[in-house]
C-alpha positions in Angstrom: 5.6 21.5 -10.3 3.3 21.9 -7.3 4.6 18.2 -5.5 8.3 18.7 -6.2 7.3 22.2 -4.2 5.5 20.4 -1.4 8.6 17.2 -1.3 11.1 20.2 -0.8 9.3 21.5 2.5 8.1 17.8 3.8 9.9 16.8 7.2 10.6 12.9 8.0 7.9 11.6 10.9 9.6 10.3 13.9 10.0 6.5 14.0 8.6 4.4 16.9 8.8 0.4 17.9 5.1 -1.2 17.6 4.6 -5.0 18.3 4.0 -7.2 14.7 -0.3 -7.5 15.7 -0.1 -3.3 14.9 2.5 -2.7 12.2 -0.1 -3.4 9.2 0.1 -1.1 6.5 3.1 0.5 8.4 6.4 2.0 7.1 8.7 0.3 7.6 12.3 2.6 9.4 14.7 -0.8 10.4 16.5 -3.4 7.7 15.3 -6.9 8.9 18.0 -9.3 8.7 17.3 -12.9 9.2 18.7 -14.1 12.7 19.7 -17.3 10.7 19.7 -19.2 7.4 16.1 -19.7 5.8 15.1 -22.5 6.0 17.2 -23.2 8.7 17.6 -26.6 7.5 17.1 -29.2 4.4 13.1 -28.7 5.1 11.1 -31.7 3.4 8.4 -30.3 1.0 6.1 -33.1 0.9 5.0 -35.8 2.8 6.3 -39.3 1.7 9.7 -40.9 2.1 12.8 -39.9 2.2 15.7 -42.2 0.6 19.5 -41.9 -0.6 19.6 -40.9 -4.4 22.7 -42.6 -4.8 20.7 -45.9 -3.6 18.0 -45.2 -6.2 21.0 -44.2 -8.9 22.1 -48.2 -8.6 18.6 -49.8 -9.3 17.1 -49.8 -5.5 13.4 -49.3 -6.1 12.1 -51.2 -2.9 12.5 -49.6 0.6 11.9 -50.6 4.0 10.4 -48.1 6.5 12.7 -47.8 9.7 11.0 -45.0 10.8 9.2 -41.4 11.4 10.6 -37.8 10.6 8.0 -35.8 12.0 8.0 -31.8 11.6 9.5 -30.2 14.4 11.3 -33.3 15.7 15.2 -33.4 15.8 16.6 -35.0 12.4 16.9 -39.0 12.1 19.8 -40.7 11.0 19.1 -43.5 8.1 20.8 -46.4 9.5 20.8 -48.8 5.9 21.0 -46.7 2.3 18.1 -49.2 1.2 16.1 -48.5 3.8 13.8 -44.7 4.0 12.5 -42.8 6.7 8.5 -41.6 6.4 8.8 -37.7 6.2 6.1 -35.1 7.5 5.8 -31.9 5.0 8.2 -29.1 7.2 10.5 -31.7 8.9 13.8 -31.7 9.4 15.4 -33.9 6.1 17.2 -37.2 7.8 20.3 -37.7 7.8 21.7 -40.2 5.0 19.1 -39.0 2.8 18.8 -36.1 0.2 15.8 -37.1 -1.8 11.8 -37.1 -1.3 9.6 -39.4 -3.2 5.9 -37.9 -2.0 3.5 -40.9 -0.8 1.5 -40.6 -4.8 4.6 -42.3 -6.3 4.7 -45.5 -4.3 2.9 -48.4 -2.4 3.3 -49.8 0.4 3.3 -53.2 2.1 4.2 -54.4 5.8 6.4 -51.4 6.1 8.4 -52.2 2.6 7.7 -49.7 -0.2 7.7 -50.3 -4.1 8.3 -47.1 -6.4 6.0 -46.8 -9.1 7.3 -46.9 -12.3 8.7 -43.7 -13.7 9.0 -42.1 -10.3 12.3 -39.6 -10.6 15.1 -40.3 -7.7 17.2 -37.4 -8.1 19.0 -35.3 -5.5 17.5 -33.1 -3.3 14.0 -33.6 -5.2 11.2 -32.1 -3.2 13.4 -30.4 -0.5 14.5 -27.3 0.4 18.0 -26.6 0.7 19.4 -25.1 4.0 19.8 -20.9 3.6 18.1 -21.1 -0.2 15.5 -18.1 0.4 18.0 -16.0 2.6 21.1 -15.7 5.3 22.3 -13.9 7.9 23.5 -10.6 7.4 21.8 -10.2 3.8 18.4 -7.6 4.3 15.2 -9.4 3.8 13.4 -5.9 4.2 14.4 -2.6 3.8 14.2 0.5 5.5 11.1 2.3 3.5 8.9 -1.4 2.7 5.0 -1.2 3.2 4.1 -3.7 5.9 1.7 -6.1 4.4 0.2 -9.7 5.9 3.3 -11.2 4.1 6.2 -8.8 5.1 5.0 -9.2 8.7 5.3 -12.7 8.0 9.4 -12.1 7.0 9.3 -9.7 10.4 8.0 -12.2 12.3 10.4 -15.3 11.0 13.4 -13.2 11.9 13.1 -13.2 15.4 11.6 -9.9 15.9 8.3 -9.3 18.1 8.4 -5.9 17.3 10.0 -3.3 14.7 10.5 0.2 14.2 7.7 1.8 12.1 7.1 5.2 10.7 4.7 7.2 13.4 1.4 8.0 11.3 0.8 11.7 11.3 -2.4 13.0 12.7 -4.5 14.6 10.7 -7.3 17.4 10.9 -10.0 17.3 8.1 -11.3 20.7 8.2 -14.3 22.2 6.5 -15.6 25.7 5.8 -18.4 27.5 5.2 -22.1 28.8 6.4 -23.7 26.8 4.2 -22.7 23.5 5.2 -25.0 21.1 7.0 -24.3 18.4 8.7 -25.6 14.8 7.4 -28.9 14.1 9.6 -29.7 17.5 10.9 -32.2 20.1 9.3 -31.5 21.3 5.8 -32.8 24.9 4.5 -33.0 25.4 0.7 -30.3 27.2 0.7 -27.7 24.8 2.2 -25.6 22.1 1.3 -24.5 18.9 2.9 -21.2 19.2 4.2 -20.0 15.7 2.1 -16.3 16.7 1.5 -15.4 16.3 4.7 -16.3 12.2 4.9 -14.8 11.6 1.3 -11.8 12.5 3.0 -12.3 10.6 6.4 -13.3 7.9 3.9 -9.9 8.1 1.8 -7.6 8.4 4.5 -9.1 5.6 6.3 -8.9 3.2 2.8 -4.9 4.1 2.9 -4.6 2.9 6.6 -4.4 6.4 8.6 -6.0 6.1 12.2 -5.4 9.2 13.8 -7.7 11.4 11.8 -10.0 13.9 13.1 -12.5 16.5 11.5 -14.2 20.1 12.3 -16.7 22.7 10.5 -15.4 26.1 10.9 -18.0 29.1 9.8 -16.9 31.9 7.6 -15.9 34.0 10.4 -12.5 35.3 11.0 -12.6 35.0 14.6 -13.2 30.8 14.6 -11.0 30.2 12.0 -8.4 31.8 13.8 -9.1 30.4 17.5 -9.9 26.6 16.3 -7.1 26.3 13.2 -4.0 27.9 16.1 -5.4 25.0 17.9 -5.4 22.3 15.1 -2.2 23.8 13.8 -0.6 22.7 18.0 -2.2 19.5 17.7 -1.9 17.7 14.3 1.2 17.2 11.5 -0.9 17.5 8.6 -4.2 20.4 8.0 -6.6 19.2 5.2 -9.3 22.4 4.7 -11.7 21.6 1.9 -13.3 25.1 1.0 -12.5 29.2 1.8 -9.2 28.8 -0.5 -10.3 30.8 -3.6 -10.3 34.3 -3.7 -13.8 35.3 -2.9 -14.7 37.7 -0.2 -15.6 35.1 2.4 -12.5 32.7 1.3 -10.6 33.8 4.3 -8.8 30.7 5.1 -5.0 31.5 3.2 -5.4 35.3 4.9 -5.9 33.4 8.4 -3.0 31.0 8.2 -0.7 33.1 7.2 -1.5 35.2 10.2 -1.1 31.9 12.5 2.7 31.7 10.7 1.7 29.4 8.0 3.8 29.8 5.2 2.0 30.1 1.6 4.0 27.7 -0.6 2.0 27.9 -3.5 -1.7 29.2 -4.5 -2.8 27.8 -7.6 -2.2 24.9 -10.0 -2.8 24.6 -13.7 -4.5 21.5 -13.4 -8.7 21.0 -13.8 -10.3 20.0 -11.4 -8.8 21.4 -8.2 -7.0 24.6 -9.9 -7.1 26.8 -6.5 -5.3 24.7 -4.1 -3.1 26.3 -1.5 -0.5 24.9 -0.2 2.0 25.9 2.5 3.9 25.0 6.0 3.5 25.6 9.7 6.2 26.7 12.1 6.7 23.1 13.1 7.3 22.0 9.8 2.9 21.0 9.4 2.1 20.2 6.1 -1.4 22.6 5.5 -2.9 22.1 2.6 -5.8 24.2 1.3 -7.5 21.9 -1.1 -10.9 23.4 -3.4 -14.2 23.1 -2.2 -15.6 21.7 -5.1 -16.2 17.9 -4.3 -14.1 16.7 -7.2 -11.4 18.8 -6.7 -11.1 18.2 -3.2 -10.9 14.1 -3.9 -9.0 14.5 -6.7 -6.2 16.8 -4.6 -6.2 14.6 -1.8 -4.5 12.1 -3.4 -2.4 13.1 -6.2 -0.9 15.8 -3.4 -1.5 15.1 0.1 -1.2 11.4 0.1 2.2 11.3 -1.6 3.8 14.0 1.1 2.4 11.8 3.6 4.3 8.8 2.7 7.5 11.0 2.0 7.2 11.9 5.3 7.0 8.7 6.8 9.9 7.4 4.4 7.4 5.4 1.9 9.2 4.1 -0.7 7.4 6.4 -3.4 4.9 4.0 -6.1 4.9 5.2 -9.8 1.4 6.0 -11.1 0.1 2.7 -12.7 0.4 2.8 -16.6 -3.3 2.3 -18.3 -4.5 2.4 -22.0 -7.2 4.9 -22.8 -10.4 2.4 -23.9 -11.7 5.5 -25.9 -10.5 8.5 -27.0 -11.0 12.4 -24.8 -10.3 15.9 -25.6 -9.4 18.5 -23.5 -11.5 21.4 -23.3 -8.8 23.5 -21.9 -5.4 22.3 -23.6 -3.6 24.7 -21.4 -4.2 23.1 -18.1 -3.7 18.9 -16.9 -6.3 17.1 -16.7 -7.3 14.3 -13.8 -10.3 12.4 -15.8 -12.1 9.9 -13.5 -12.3 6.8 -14.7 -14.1 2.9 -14.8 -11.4 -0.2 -15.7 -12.5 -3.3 -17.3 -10.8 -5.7 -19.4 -10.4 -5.8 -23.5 -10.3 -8.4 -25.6 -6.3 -8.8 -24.7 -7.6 -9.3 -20.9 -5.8 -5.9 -20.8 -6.9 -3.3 -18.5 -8.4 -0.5 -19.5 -9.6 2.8 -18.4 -13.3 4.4 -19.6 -13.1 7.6 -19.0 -16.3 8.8 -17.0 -16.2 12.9 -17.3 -18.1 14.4 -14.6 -20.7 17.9 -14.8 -18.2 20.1 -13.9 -16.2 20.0 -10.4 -18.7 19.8 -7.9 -20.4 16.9 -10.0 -19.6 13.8 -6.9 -21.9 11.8 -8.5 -19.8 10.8 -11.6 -16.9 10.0 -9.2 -19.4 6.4 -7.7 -18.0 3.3 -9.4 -15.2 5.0 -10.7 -11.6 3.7 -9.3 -9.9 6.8 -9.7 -8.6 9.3 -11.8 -5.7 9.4 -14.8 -3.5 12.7 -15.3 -3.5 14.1 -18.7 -0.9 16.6 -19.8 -1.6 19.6 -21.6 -2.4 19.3 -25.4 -4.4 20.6 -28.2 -5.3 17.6 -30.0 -7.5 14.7 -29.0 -5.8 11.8 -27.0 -6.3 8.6 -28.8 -7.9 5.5 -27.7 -4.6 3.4 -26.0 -3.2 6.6 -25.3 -0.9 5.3 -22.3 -1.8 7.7 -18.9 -0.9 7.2 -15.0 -4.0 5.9 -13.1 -4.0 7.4 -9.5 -6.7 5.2 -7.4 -8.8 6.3 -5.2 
């Protein structure tokens, strides 16, 4: 299959130390251990009082306040197992006391409290034991983990300012062809708008990549082979969207391989997207030659070039979600898979659903808006019912 073939050539991206404020979305390359047990200590959940069970377990119901455990303060020591100590939510649990009754159970009066009836007094209610959600020397992250808002949060709460991430590859988004046009400028009857291109910027951008830059090469030998040796010295990863087919101005595979590029692959029997060209630089750059056919190229970017990327920066890899067909789809060519674009909404089950949304042909972009990305059917003759179970690749 074409991405076993481009996992067997992908190369791992260096690793490099960023502080926490730029590791979102990042790969993580480190284990993060927790520098001590977490919580570090009995941590009061709620704010209220904080009393001996064992006083509560032989009929005490009325305490007197002796004092305040405010978060962040050393712990108190409960100097009389009738009394109770006033607790902040996050302090420190006193000592001589295991139990927190939270401030709606009880009343107070000149400093003495009276449960309310049916409060509960048990051990450790409403506190968090020492070391409960992790200890030293057990991983709290592992090498591979996508850094979101709440794993920099674990990060962060072991200690670390900053952690060893996987370097993003930069990327060139080139594409090809006379009779593109730049968005804004002059358009002749005969041209097109060169769109691909920012689907691509758009996509890699959604998925976090930074370092991405674009060019429009003509259909002229001489370009293609002056500006791609120069992309090919500057960037980890070619995307070329166009010139990959076999017409007579399609020069692009003939080019690379005269640059070194190794051809990997030409061809996959898939619709949309069928002549995509895949193949590796000297350095070990990942070039891919996706169609030029807006659908295809979209539709190649990420079931293919998206997935080495993360290989290669040691993303632990995500299985395609599982989704129900709303409605039932035939395949016009039951030799070939099939990525269908779809809508999701809910059934009756509040189950989520795909509706297919079948565009014109390839280079029909419009059918692709609202849609929130594609499922992969397998070859087959007959018709694939409605729940008919596919992997949903979002865009």
């Amino acid at each position: 299959m074409a991405q076993e073939a481009i996992a067997a050539r992908v190369m791992p991206l260096p690793s490099e130390p960023r502080p926490l404020t730029q590791c979102i979305g990042r790969t993580l390359r480190q284990d993060v251990y927790a520098e001590r047990d977490n919580p570090p200590f009995d941590r009061v959940c709620m704010d209220g009082i904080a009393i001996s069970s064992a006083a509560f377990g032989q009929g005490v119901r009325r305490f007197k306040i002796e004092a305040l455990q405010a978060a962040g303060a050393p712990p108190l020591t409960l100097s009389r197992s009738d009394n109770a100590v006033e607790v902040m939510t996050g302090a420190m649990l006193p000592w001589g006391t295991d139990c927190v009754i939270p401030l709606e159970e009880y009343d107070v009066a000149d400093e003495i409290v009276s449960l309310r009836e049916r409060t509960l007094g048990e051990a450790y209610r409403n506190v968090q034991r020492r070391g409960s959600d992790s200890e030293p020397g057990i991983a709290m992250l592992k090498t591979g983990a996508l850094l979101g808002a709440a794993e920099i949060a674990v990060v962060a709460s072991a200690g670390l300012a900053s952690v060893l991430v996987s370097r993003q590859p930069n990327f060139m988004v080139v594409s090809t062809g006379d009779e593109l046009i730049e968005p804004g400028a002059p358009i002749a009857a005969h041209q097109v708008r060169r769109s691909n291109a920012y689907a691509v910027l758009a996509a890699l951008a959604a998925h976090g990549f930074d370092s991405v830059a674009n060019d429009h090469l003509l259909d002229d030998e001489t370009m293609l082979r002056e500006r791609l040796t120069r992309h090919l010295a500057e960037h980890d990863v070619l995307v070329l969207s166009g010139g990959v087919s076999k017409g007579k101005f399609d020069l692009v595979p003939k080019t690379l391989k005269s640059l070194g590029v190794q051809e990997v692959f030409y061809q996959v029997a898939q619709r949309p997207g069928m002549p995509m060209w895949f193949g590796v630089g000297t350095r070990g750059q990942l070039v891919f030659g996706l169609p030029g056919n807006p659908v295809s190229t979209l539709v190649c970017l990420i079931r293919y070039v998206l997935p080495a990327v993360q290989l290669a920066m040691g993303t632990a890899a995500a299985p395609a979600e599982p989704i129900a067909l709303a409605s039932p789809f035939k395949l016009s060519r039951a030799s070939m898979a099939y990525f269908l674009p779809v809508t999701v909404r809910h059934d009756q089950h509040a189950q989520l659903i795909a509706e297919p949304r079948q565009p014109n042909g390839s280079g029909d972009f419009l059918a692709l808006t609202g849609t929130v990305g594609f499922v992969e059917l397998p070859p087959r003759t007959e018709e694939f019912p409605a729940g008919y179970i596919a992997g949903l690749y979002r865009w």
